[in-house]
C-alpha positions in Angstrom: -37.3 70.2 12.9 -35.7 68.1 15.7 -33.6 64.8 14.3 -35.7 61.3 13.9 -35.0 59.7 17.3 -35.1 56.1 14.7 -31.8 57.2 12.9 -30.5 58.3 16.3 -31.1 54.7 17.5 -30.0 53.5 14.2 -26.5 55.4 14.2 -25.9 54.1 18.2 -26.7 50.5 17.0 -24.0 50.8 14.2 -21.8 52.3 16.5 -22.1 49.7 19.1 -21.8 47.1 16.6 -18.7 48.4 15.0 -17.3 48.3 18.7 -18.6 45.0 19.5 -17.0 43.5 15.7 -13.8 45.1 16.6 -13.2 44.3 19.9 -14.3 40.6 19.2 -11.2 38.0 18.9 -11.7 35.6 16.7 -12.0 31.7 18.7 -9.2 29.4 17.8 -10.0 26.8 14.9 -10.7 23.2 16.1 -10.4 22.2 12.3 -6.6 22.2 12.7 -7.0 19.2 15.0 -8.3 17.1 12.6 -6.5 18.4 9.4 -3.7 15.1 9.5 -6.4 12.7 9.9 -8.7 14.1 7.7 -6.1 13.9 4.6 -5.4 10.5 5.9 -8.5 9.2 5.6 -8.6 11.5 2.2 -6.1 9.5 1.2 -7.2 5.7 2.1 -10.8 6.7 0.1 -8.5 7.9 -3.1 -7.3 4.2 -2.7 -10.2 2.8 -1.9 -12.3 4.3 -4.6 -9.6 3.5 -7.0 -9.6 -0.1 -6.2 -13.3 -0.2 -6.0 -14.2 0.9 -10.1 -11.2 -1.0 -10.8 -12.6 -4.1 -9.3 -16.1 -3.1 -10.5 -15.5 -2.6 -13.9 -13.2 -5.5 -14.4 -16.3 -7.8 -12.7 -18.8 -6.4 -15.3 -16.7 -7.1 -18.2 -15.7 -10.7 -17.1 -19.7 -11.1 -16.8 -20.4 -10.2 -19.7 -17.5 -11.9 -21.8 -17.5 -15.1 -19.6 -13.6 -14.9 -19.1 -14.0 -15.1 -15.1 -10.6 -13.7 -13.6 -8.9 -11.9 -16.5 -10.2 -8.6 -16.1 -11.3 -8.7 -12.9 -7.3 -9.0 -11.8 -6.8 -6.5 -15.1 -8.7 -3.9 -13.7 -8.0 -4.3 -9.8 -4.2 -3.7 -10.8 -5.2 -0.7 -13.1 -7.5 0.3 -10.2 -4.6 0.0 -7.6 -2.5 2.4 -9.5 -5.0 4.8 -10.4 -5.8 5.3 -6.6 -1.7 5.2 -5.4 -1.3 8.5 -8.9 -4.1 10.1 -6.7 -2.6 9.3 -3.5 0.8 10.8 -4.4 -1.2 14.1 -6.5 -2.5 14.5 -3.1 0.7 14.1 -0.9 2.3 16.6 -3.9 -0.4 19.5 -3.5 0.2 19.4 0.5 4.3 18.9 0.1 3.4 22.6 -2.3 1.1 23.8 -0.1 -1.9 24.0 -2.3 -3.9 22.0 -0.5 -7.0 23.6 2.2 -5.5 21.2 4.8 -2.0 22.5 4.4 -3.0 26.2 4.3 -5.3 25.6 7.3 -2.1 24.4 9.5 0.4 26.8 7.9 -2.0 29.5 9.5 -2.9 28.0 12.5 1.4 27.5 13.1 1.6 31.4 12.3 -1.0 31.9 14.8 0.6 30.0 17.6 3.7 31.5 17.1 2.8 34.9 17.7 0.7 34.3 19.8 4.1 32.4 22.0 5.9 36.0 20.7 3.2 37.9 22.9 3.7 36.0 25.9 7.6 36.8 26.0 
């Protein structure tokens, strides 16, 4: 009995695909680009947020006890540091390299500068 001509197919598609993966370079990563930026603005929204409950939850309780600025400037303070102890957490995990951002550029420097070795 002569071989199914569907697994013959079937076993030059897998072949042809196993080339195709192999011989396929994988394109550079634009995400590097925007890696500083993006942990800036990670950054300002830690702060932000921060300020933001600490503002809201001072407002609610001056509402409700009738005592106007005391908690509202309670809370923004409280809020202010919350956000900057989030801030510097984040700053600490990139300074450590635990952070994606800082993993992301760590490879994408590896990358160029093998990529410079090949040239030479």
């Amino acid at each position: 009995m002569a071989e199914d001509p569907i697994s013959d197919r079937l076993r030059k598609l897998e072949d042809r695909l196993k080339t195709a993966h192999t011989s396929r370079a994988e394109p550079p990563s634009r995400r590097s680009e925007y890696t500083q930026s993006s942990l800036a603005w990670r950054m300002v929204t830690e702060l932000v947020a921060g300020m933001g409950l600490g503002v809201g939850i001072g407002y609610g309780l001056d509402s409700l006890f009738g005592t106007m600025p005391l908690f509202l400037m309670l809370f923004a303070i409280l809020g202010f540091a919350a956000g900057v102890r989030t801030m510097m957490r984040t700053a600490d995990d990139v300074r450590n390299k635990r952070s994606e951002g800082a993993l992301l550029r760590d490879a994408d420097a590896t990358a160029t500068r093998s990529s410079d070795r090949d040239r030479e």
